[in-house]
N, C-alpha and C positions, 0 to 999 in steps of 0.2 A: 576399508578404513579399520583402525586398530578400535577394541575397545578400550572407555578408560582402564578395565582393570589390566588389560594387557599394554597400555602405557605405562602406568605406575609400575608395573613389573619389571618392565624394562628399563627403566630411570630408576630404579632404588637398587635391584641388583647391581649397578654402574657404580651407584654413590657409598662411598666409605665415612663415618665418624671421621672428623678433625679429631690430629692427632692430639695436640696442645690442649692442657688446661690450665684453670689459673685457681689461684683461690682470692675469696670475697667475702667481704662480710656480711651477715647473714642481714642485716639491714640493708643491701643491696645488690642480693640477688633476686629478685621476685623475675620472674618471664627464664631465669638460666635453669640449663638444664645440667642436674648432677652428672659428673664425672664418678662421681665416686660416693658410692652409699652412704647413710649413716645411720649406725649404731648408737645405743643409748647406752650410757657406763652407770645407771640409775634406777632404781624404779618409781614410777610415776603412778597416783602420788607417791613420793619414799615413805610415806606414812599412812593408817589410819586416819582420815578426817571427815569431818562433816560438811555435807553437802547444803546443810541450812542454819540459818538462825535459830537455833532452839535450844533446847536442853537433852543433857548428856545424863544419862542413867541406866539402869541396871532392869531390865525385864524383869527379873523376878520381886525386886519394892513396888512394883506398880501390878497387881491383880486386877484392881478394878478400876474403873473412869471417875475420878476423884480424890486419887491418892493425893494427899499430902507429903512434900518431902523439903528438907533443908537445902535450900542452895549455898555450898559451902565453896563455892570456886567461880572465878569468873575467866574464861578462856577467848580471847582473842585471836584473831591469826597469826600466825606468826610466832606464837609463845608455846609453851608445853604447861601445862596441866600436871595437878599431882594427882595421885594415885586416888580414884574414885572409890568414900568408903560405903559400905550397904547405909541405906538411908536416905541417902543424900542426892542432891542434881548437880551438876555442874551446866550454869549459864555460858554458851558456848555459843561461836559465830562460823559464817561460814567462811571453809578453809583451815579452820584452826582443827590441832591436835587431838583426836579422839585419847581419852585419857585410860591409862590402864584401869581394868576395871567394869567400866562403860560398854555395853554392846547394843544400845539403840539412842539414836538422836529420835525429840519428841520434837516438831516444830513448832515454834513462840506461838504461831496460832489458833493452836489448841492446847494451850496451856495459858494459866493464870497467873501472875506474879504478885505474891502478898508477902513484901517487906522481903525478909530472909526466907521466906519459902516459897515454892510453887506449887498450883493443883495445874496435876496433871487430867487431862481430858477427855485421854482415853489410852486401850489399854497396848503398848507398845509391842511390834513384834522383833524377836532377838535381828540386828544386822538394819534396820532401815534407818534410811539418810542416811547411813556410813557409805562412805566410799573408799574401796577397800584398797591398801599399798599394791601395787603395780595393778592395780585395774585397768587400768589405762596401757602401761607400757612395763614391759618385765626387761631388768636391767639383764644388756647382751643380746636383743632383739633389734631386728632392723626396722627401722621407723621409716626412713624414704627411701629408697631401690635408684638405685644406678640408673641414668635415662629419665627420669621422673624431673617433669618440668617443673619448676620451683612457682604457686599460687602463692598467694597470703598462708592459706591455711597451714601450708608445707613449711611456710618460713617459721611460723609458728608452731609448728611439730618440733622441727631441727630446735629453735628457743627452746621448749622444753624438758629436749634432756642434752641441755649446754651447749651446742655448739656454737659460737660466738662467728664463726667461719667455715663457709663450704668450700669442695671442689668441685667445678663447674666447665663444663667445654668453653672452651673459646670462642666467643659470636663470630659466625659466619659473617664476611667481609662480602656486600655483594654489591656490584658497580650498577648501574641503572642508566640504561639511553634509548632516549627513542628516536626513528627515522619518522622525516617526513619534510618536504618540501610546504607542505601545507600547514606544518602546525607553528604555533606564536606561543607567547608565554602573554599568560595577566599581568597589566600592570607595566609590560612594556609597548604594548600597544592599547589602542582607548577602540572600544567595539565601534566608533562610526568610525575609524583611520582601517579597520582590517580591509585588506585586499581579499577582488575574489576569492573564493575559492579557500580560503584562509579557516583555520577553527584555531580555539584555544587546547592548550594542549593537558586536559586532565586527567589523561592516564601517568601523566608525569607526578601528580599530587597521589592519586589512589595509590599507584604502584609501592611509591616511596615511604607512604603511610603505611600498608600491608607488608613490608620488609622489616621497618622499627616497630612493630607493634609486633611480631613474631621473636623480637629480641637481637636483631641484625644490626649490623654495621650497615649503614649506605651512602656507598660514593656516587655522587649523583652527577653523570657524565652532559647534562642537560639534552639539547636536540643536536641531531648530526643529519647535515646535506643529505639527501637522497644522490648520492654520488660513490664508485665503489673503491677508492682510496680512499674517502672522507669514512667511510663505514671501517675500512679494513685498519688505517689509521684507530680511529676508538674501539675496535677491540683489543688491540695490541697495548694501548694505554690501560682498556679495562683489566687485563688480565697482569697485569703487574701490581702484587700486592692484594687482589683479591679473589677468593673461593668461584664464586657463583657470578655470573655475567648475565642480566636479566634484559631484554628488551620489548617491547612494543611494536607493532607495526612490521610491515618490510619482508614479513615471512610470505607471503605466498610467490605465485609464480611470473609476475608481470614483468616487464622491463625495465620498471624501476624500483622493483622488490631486489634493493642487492642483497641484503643478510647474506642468504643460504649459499653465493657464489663466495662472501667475505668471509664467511666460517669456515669453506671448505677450503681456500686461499690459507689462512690462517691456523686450520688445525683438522676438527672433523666435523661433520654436522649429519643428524640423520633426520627425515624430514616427515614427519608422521601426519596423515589427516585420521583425528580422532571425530570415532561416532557420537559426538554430544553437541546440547546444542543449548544456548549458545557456543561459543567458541568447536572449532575443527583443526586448523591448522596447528603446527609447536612443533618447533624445532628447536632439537637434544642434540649436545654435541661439545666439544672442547673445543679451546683456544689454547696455543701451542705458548710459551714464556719464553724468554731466551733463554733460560738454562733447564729447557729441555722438559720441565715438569708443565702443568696446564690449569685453565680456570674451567669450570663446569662453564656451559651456555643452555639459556634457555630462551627462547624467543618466543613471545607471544602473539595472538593475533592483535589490532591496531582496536577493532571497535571495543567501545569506552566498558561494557555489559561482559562481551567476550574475553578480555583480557583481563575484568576482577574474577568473574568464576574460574578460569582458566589458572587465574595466579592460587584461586583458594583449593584447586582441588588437582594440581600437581606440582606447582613451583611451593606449596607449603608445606607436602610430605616431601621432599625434596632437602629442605632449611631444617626441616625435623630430623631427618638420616643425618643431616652433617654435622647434627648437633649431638647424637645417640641419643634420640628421643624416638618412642613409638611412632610412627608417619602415617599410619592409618586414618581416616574420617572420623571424626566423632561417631558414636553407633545414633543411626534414626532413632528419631523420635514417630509413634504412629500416631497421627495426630487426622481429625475428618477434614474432610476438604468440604469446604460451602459453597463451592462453585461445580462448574460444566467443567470439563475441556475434550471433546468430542472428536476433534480431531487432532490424533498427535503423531507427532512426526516419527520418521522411521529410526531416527537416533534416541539417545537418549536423553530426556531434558530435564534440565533443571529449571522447575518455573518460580521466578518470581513471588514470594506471598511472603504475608504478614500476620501473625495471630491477631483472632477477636476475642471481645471479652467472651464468650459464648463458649470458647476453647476450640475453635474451630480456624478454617485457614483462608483470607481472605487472597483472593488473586490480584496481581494487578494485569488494570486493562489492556497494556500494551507489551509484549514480552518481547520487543526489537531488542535487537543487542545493541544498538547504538541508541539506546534509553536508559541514562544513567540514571534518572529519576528514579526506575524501579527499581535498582539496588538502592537506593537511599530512604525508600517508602518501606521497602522491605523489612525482615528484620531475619529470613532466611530463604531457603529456596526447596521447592516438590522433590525429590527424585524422583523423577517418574521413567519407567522401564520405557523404551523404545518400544512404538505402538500401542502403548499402553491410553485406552480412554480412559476418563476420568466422570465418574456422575457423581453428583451433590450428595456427599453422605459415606460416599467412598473414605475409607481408614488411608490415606498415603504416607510415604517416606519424608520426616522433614529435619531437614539439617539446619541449626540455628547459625546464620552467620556468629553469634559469640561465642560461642562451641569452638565456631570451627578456627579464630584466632586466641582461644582464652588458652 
């Protein structure tokens, strides 16, 4: 069996950045990733200003804690201030114009206001509350780097030194279908009408979920026969018009696992059992287009556990590469573990848990991969090294699922 890191290796040296980008406006790009840096033609603030509510004056009028001084200005944000003379204060708010003159803001709270003067309340040192022009950002400096997924925070950098509009890769197009003879959709069947043998099909909601919350385009192919025209049919469909071909289910080796015979029909497929556990099986490979170019494929294993970790920790550095965004895991967190796990498997697992108020990591009871409960209870999952035991108090590896799509 491959290890994960020797999967990801092999799947990102494969995957190239989309060539195409577009541009967008900065009020809707939050989840895109830059194409193209940006520069600040500014500096941030472009001015001297203050950081508080208070008063604007001169260290050297104020020796001791009880100066008296004239407030002969009153500064607002947004406005400029005249030239600060000795003697005097300028009533000043925060964000407004430090005034020539002035080199310490006193804050309103330790200061008095009587009519046209203030008593100061103690004794100011030269530069505080100022905040000084390009503290923040020196106009010609790069504020967000190429590959840099766009958060709130980021759109609000870019806002800051003007950009009204980025350039951002083009969302990854990625088609989604699952095999299975056995699975139904909600809502079109009533759970006392399901036939034997029947389940509802929720890796079709996770999947489709985990693809647009990455920032993806998803063409959602629904369920397709456990039949190997009806499979080789919807890849052929899938890969017209879109990057990444994702599915569910159908990968291993049985008689009615077509995938891996309809991928290699269709294009190429390599067929890897990874050491991790949940999920083992995935298969990496292309779908051939009629005119000769092709769609990435990735096929996942079918159980509902195995096929979210599997989707978070290689089909998302995967959406990341095609995006020219960094594809690596969020870095652990070392956080204690409050449980046992005594006996662990020869692969390597990712278990199921949840933070407690205590900062500590609760596990849940049942770590079956066909227990979607405890991805949902969860709120990340252990990494824990193959053979690695676990006792109560142990520091482990923990990756927060919002980490790992934010």
């Amino acid at each position: 069996m491959l290890t994960l890191d020797e999967a990801l290796a092999r799947l990102l040296s494969a995957i190239r950045p989309l060539a195409e980008t577009e541009r967008v406006s900065t009020f809707e790009a939050r989840g895109r990733v830059l194409a193209e840096g940006v520069r600040s033609s500014l500096d941030v603030p472009p001015q001297d200003n203050s950081s508080m509510d208070g008063y604007a004056l001169r260290c050297a009028d104020v020796r001791e804690a009880g100066t008296l001084l004239a407030v002969a200005q009153r500064i607002p944000a947004g406005h400029v201030g005249q030239p600060l003379q000795p003697g005097t204060a300028a009533r000043i708010f925060t964000g407004a114009q430090v005034p020539p003159g002035a080199d310490a803001i006193v804050m309103q709270e330790q200061c008095e206001a009587l009519g046209d003067e203030v008593r100061v309340g103690i004794v100011p040192q030269p530069g505080q509350w100022i905040r000084r022009r390009g503290e923040d950002v020196v106009s010609g400096a790069e504020v967000l780097a190429k590959g840099t997924r766009l958060t709130p925070q980021a759109l609000g950098m870019a806002a800051s030194v003007g950009a009204a509009a980025l350039t951002v890769s083009r969302r990854p197009r990625v088609a989604l279908f699952s095999t299975g003879d056995e699975l139904v959709m909600p809502g079109e069947t009533a759970p006392e009408r399901m036939r034997p043998g029947a389940i509802y099909n929720s890796n079709r909601f996770t999947l489709r979920g985990l693809i647009e919350a990455l920032g993806c385009e998803c063409n959602d192919l629904g369920i397709v026969p456990d039949r190997l025209d009806a499979t080789r049919e919807a890849l052929r469909r899938a890969a017209q018009g879109n990057d990444l071909i994702v599915t569910s289910g159908g990968v291993s080796v049985g008689e009615e696992d077509h995938l891996r015979p309809a991928v290699q029909a269709e294009g190429r497929v390599d067929y890897w059992q990874m050491a991790i556990k949940p999920g083992k099986p995935l298969a990496f490979g292309e779908v051939r287009r009629a005119d000769g170019s092709h769609a990435w494929f990735m096929g996942l294993p079918g159980n509902p556990v195995s096929s979210f970790i599997t989707f978070l920790l290689v089909v998302r550095p995967a959406l990341m590469a095609l995006q020219g965004a960094p594809a690596g895991a969020p870095r652990a967190l070392k956080l204690r573990a409050d449980f046992d796990w005594p006996r662990p498997d020869k692969r390597r697992e990712f278990l199921r848990v949840r933070r407690n108020e205590a900062g500590g990591l609760e596990l849940f009871p049942n770590q079956s991969s066909g227990v979607l409960t405890s991805a949902v209870w969860g709120d990340g999952v252990v990494d824990n090294p193959s053979g690695q035991a676990i006792a109560k108090g142990d520091l482990v590896d923990f990756l927060s699922f919002a980490e790992l799509l934010a």
